[in-house]
C-alpha distance (Angstrom), angle and dihedral (degrees) to the residues before:
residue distance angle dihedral
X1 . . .
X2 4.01 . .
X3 4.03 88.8 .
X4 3.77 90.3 46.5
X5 4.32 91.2 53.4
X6 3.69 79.5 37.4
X7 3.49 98.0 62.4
X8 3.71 102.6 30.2
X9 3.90 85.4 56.5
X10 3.74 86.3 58.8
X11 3.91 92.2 54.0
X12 3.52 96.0 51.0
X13 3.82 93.6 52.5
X14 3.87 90.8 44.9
X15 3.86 91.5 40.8
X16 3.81 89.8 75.2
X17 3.53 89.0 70.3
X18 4.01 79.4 70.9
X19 3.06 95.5 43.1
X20 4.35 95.7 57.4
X21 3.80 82.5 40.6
X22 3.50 103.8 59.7
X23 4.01 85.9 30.2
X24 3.28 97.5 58.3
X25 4.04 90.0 55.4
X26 3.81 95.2 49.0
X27 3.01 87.5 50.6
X28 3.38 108.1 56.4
X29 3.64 82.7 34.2
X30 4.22 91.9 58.7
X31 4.01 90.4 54.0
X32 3.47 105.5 34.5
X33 3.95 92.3 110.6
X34 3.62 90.6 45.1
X35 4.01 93.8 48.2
X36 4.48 88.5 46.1
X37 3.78 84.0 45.6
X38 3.96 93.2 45.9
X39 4.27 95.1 43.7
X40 3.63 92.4 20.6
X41 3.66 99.8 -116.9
X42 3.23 132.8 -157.3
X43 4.35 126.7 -135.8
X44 3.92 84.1 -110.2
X45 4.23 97.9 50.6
X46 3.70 80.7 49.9
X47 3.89 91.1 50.1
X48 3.98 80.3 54.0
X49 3.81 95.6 46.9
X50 4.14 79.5 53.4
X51 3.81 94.5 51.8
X52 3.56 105.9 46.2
X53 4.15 105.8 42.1
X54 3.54 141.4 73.2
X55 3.49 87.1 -57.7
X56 3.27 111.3 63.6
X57 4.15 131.5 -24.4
X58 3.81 99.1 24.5
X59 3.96 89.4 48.2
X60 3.58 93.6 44.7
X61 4.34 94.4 52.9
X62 4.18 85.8 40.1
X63 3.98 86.4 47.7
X64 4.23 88.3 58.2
X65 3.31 96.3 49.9
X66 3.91 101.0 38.2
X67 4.05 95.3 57.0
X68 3.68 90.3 45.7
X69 3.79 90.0 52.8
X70 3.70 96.2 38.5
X71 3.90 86.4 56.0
X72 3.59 94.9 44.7
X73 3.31 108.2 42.8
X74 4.05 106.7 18.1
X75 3.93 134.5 -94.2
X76 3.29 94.5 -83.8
X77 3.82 103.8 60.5
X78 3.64 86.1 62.7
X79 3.95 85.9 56.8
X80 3.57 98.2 54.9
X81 3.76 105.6 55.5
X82 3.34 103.0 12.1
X83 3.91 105.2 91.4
X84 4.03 83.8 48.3
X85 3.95 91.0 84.4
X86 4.06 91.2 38.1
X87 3.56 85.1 64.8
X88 3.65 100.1 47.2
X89 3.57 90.5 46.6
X90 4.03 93.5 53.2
X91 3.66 86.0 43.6
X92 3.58 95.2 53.6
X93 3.88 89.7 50.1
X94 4.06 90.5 45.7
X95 3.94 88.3 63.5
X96 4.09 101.1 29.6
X97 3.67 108.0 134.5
X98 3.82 92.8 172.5
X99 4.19 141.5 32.9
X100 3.59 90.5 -96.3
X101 3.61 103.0 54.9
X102 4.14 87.9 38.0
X103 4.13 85.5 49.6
X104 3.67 92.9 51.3
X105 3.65 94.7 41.2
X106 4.07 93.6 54.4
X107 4.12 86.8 43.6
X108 4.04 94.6 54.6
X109 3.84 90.0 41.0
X110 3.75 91.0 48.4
X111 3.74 95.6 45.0
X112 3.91 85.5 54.2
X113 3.21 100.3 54.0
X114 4.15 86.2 47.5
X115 3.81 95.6 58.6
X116 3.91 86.0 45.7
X117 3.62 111.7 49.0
X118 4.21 96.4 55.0
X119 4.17 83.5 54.5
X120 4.23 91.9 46.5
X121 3.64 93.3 48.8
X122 4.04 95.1 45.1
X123 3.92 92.9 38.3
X124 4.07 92.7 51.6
X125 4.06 92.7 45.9
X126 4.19 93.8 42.9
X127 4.04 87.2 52.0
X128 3.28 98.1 42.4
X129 4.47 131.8 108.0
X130 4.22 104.2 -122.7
X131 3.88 90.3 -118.4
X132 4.16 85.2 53.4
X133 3.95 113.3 48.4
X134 3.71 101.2 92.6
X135 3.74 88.9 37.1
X136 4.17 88.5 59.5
X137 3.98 89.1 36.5
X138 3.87 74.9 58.7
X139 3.58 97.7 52.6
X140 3.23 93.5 46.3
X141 3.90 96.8 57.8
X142 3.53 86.8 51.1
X143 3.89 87.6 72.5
X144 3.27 91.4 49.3
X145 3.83 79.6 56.4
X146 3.66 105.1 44.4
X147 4.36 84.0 46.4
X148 3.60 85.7 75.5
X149 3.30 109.3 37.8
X150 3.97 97.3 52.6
X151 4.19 86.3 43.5
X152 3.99 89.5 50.2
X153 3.98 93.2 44.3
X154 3.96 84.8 50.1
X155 3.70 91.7 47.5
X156 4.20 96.5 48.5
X157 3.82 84.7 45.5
X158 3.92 95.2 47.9
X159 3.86 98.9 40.3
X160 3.34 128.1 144.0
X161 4.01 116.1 -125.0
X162 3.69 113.7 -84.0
X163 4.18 132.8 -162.9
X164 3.43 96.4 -61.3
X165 3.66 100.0 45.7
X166 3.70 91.1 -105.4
X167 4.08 117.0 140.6
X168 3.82 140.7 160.2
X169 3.70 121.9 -85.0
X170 3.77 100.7 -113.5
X171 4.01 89.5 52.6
X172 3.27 86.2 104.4
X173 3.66 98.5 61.5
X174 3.99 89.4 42.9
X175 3.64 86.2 60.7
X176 4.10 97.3 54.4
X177 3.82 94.0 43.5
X178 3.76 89.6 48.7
X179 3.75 84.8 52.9
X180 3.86 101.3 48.4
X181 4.00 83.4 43.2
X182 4.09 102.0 49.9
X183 3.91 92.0 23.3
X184 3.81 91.9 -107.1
X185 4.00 90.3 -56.6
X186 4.16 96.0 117.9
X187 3.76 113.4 97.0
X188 4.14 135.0 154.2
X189 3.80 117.3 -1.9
X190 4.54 91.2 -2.0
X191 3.87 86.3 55.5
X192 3.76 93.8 39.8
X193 3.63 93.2 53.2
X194 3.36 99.6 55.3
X195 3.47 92.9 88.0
X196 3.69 90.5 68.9
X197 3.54 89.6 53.9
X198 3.59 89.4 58.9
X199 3.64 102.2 49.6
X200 3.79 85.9 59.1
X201 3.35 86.9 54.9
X202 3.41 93.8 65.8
X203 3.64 90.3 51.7
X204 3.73 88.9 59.6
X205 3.35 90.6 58.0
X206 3.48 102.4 53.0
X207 3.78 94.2 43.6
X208 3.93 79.7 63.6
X209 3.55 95.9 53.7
X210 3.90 89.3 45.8
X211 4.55 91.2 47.0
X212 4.21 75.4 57.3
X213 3.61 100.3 52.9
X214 3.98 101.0 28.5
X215 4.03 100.1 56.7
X216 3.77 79.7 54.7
X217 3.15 101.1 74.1
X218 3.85 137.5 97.2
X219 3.71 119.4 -108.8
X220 3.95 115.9 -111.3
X221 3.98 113.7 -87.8
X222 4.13 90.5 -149.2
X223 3.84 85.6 54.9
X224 3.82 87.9 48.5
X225 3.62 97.1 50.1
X226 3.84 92.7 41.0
X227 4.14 83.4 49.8
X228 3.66 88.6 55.9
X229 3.54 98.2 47.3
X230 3.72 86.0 51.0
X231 3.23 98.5 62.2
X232 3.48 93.8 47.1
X233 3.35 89.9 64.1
X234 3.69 96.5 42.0
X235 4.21 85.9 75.4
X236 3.97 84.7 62.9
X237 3.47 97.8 48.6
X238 3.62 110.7 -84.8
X239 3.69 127.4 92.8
X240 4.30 136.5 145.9
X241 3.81 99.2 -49.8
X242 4.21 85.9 47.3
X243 3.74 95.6 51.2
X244 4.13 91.9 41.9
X245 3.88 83.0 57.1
X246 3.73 89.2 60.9
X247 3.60 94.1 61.6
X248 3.77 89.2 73.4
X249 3.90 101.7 35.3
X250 3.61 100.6 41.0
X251 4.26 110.6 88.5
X252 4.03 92.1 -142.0
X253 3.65 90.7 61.6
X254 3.58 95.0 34.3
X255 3.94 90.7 58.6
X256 4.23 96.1 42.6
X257 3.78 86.5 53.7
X258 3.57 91.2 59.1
X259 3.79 98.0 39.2
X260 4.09 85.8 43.5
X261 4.00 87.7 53.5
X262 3.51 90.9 37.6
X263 3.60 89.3 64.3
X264 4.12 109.4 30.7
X265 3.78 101.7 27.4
X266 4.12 91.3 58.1
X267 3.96 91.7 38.4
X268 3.93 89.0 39.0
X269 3.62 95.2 52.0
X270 3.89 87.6 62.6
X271 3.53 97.3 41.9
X272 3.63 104.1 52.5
X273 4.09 92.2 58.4
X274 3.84 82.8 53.5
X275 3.60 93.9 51.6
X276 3.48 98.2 47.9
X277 3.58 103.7 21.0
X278 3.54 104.0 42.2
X279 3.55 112.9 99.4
X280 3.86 87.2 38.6
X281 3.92 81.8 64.9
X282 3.48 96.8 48.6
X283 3.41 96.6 44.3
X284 4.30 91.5 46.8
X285 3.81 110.6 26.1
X286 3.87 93.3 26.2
X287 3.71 93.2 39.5
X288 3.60 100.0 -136.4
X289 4.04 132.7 145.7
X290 3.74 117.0 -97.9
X291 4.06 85.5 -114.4
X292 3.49 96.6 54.3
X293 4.09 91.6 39.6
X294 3.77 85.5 57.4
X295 4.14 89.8 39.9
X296 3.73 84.1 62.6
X297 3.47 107.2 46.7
X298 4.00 96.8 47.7
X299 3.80 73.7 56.7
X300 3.16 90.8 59.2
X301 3.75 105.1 45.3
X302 3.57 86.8 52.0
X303 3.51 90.9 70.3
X304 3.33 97.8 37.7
X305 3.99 88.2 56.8
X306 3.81 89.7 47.9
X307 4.34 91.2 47.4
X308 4.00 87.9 43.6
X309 4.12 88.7 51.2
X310 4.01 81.0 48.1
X311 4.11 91.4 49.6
X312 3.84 96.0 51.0
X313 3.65 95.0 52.0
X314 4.01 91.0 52.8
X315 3.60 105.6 29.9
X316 4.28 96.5 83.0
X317 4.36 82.7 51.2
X318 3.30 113.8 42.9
X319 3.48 146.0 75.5
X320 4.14 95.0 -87.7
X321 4.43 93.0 -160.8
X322 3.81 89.9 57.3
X323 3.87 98.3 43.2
X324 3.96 89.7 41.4
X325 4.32 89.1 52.0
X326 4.38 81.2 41.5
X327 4.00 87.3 63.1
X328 4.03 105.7 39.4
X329 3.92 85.4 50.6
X330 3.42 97.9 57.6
X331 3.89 84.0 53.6
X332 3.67 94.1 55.7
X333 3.82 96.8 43.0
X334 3.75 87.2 49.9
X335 4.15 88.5 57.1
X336 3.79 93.1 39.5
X337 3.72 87.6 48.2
X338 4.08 89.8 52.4
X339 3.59 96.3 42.8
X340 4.08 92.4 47.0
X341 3.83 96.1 39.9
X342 3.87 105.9 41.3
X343 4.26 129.1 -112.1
X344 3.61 85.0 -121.7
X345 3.59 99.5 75.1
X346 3.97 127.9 68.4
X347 3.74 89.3 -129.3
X348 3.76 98.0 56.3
X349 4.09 89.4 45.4
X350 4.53 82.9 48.2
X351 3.91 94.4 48.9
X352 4.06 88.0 41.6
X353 3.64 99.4 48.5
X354 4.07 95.7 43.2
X355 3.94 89.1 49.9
X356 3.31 89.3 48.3
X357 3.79 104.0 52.1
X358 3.90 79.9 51.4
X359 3.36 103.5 66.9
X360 3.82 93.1 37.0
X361 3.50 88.9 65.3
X362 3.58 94.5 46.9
X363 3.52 79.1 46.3
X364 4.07 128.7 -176.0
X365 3.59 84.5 -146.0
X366 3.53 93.2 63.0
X367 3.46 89.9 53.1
X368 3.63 100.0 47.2
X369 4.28 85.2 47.7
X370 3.85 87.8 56.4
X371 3.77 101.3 34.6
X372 3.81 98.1 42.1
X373 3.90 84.2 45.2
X374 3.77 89.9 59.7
X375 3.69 108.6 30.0
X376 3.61 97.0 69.0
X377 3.97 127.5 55.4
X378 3.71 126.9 -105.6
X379 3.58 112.5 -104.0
X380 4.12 90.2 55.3
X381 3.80 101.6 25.6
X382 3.39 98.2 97.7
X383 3.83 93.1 50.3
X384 3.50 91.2 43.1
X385 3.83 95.3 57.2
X386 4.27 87.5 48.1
X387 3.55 85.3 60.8
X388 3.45 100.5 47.9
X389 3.90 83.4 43.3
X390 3.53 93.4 49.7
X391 4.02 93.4 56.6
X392 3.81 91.6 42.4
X393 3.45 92.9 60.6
X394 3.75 105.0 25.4
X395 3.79 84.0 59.0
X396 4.13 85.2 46.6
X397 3.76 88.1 63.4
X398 3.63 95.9 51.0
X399 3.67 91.1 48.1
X400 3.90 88.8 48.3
X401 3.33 92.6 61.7
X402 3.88 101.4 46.4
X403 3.84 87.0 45.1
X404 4.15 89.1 57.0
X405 3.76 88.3 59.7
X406 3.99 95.2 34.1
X407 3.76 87.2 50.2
X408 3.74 95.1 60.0
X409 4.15 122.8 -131.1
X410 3.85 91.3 -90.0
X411 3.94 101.8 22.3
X412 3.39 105.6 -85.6
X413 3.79 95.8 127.3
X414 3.64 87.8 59.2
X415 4.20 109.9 116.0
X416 3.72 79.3 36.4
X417 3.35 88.9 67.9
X418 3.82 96.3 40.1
X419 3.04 93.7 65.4
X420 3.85 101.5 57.1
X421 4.03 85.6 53.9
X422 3.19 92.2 58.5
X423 3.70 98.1 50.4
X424 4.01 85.1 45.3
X425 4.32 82.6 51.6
X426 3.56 86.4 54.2
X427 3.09 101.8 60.6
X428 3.70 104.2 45.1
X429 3.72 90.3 53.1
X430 3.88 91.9 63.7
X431 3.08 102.9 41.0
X432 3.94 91.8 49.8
X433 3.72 95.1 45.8
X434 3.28 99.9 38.7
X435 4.43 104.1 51.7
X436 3.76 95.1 20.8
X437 3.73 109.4 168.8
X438 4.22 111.4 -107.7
X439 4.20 87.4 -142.4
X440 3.95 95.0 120.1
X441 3.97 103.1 120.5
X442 3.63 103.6 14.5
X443 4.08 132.0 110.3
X444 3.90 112.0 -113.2
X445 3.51 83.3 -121.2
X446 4.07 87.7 56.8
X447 3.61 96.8 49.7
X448 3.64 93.8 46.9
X449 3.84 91.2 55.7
X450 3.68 89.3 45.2
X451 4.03 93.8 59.1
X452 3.71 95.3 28.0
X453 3.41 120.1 29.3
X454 3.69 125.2 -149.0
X455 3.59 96.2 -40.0
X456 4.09 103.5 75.2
């Protein structure tokens, strides 16, 4: 019982790292109209905004460098500087008054959350009981759930007035501390965006809290021993740059890279333009107000917490290959269902958003976090997962910027785009179902035996 609070401690205080990831997209995500209407951005500077943050490019670069480090130097070195440059990069966003500063902002945020996630994923599966691991992979997607919910609640209660006249209920207060800040100069799209500016604020704040709790933690024993064993085998000639190599000569890794991209890059590719792009859908395609955009995914990600909470208590007792193929459906009916009944209607947007907070609680990302996390042996699996993180959402940027110019200024590229997602769905749902892993049960030391023998 002490090992389990032990270890579900742990998750918690690495689960924030979720949390300021998926924040940090949401909330870019939430105030992307505002910030185009503020700078006067174009469709292609908010392709860029796409590329570079915690969604895609500045993740990916952060991802590199994090597993290497996390490998190198233990867990808990990532822990204890890392939120430092999350909360310079929110803070440079909070006061950006141009593209530049918002651009470099978005980049240092993204590159954060990069060098953290590889470390959270590794850290929760190393300290975790056999019977437990998918259950705190679980728990830690729900913070990557709850993130957007409590950014997209502060967004629809912060917004700006729209068309109609319409505006969040705290507006009011936005307006008199924009006032006491600018000296009552801030009017039209400056005062407007200043509830953006806020809601990273609050992600500031919390990457505080989480800097507190993270450097407090103990380092990971299996990273220890595989540390020690290292440098045994540095005196014969082998050592951290040796067993990196591996990871691209040896056929086991070889073939879970490809069955790990197979599955996350193709499903990732769809998500990330719904994470950051989202709202900006709703509010062009679907032609809804930025309040009721918002309105609907907080919805949405209170679902998606609730299915998540569902997932974790399953995933350690079921039969993994039929829950994984349960949770890419729902993401192609949900596109089918979009494509077939129209954006334009309410019932379309309804029937897409509830599919879609199904299968991101049943999520492929929680799969690919628990999988990836056990596939691979200790003294590279941190570095292994950066890589595969790095391609994910290096490839994510690319595709951000095609799907800017596919999607159309106003929209009209829309089913166009559909369509491609659900090929990408496709994909990811054979592949999954079809060579899941059979790792439910078994140590990490077990499975690593299993698929490398002796020599790790």
């Amino acid at each position: 019982m002490k090992n389990q609070k032990g270890s579900l401690k742990s998750t918690i205080a690495v689960s924030l790292t979720n949390y300021l990831d998926a924040g940090a997209i949401v909330a870019g995500a939430s105030g992307l109209t505002l910030w185009q209407n503020y700078l006067g951005l174009t469709e292609g500077h908010l392709g860029w905004l796409n590329a570079i943050s915690a969604n895609c490019l500045g993740a990916a670069i952060g991802a590199i460098i994090g597993g290497f480090l996390a490998d190198k130097y233990g867990r808990k070195a990532i822990y204890t500087y890392n939120m430092l440059v999350y909360m310079l990069g929110v803070a440079l966003i909070v006061v950006s008054v141009n593209f530049p500063m918002l651009l470099a902002g978005f980049l240092i945020t993204g590159i954060s959350v990069g060098v953290g996630v590889p470390a959270s994923w590794t850290y929760i599966s190393e300290n975790s009981e056999v019977n437990n691991r998918g259950r705190n992979i679980g728990i830690s997607q729900m913070a990557w759930g709850i993130g957007p919910t409590i950014i997209l609640i502060l967004g629809m209660l912060l917004a700006p007035p729209t068309g109609d006249g319409t505006h969040g209920v705290l507006f009011g207060w936005v307006q008199s501390l924009a006032e006491a800040i600018s000296g009552g100069t801030l009017s039209g799209a400056a005062l407007n965006v200043f509830s953006s500016r806020i809601v990273f604020a609050s992600l500031f704040v919390v990457a505080f809290i989480a800097w507190t709790l993270q450097r407090r933690l103990n380092e990971s024993e299996e990273w220890k021993a595989a540390k020690s064993a290292e440098q045994a085998g540095e005196k014969q000639g082998g050592g951290t740059f040796a067993s990196f190599g591996t990871l691209f000569t040896n056929k086991v890794n070889i073939r879970t890279m490809i069955f790990l991209a197979g599955i996350y890059l193709t499903w990732n590719l769809v998500s990330s333009v719904m994470g950051f792009f989202q709202q900006h859908i709703y509010e062009t395609a679907g032609g809804l107000s930025n309040v009721h955009a918002n309105m609907l995914s907080a919805a949405q990600w209170i679902i998606i917490i609730f299915v998540t909470f569902c997932f974790s208590m399953i995933v350690d007792k079921v039969n993994q290959r039929w829950l994984y193929c349960f949770g890419v459906s729902m993401a192609v009916l949900a596109w089918l269902i979009i494509v077939t009944v129209g954006i334009k209607g309410m019932a379309g947007l309804l029937f897409f958003t509830l599919l879609w907070a199904i299968q991101a609680g049943v999520s492929v990302q929680s799969f690919y976090a628990l999988w990836a996390s056990e596939l691979f042996p200790a003294k590279y699996r941190a570095a292994a997962q950066g890589i595969m993180f790095f391609v994910v959402r290096g490839l994510s940027a690319v595709w951000g910027l095609c799907f800017v110019y596919i999607y159309g200024e106003h929209g009209e590229g829309f089913y166009r785009a559909s369509y491609i997602m659900i090929a990408l769905l496709m994909v990811s749902l054979l592949v999954g179902t079809i060579w899941t892993p059979k790792t439910r049960g078994k140590t990490l030391e077990q499975i690593t035996k299993e698929r490398y023998g002796e020599e790790k």
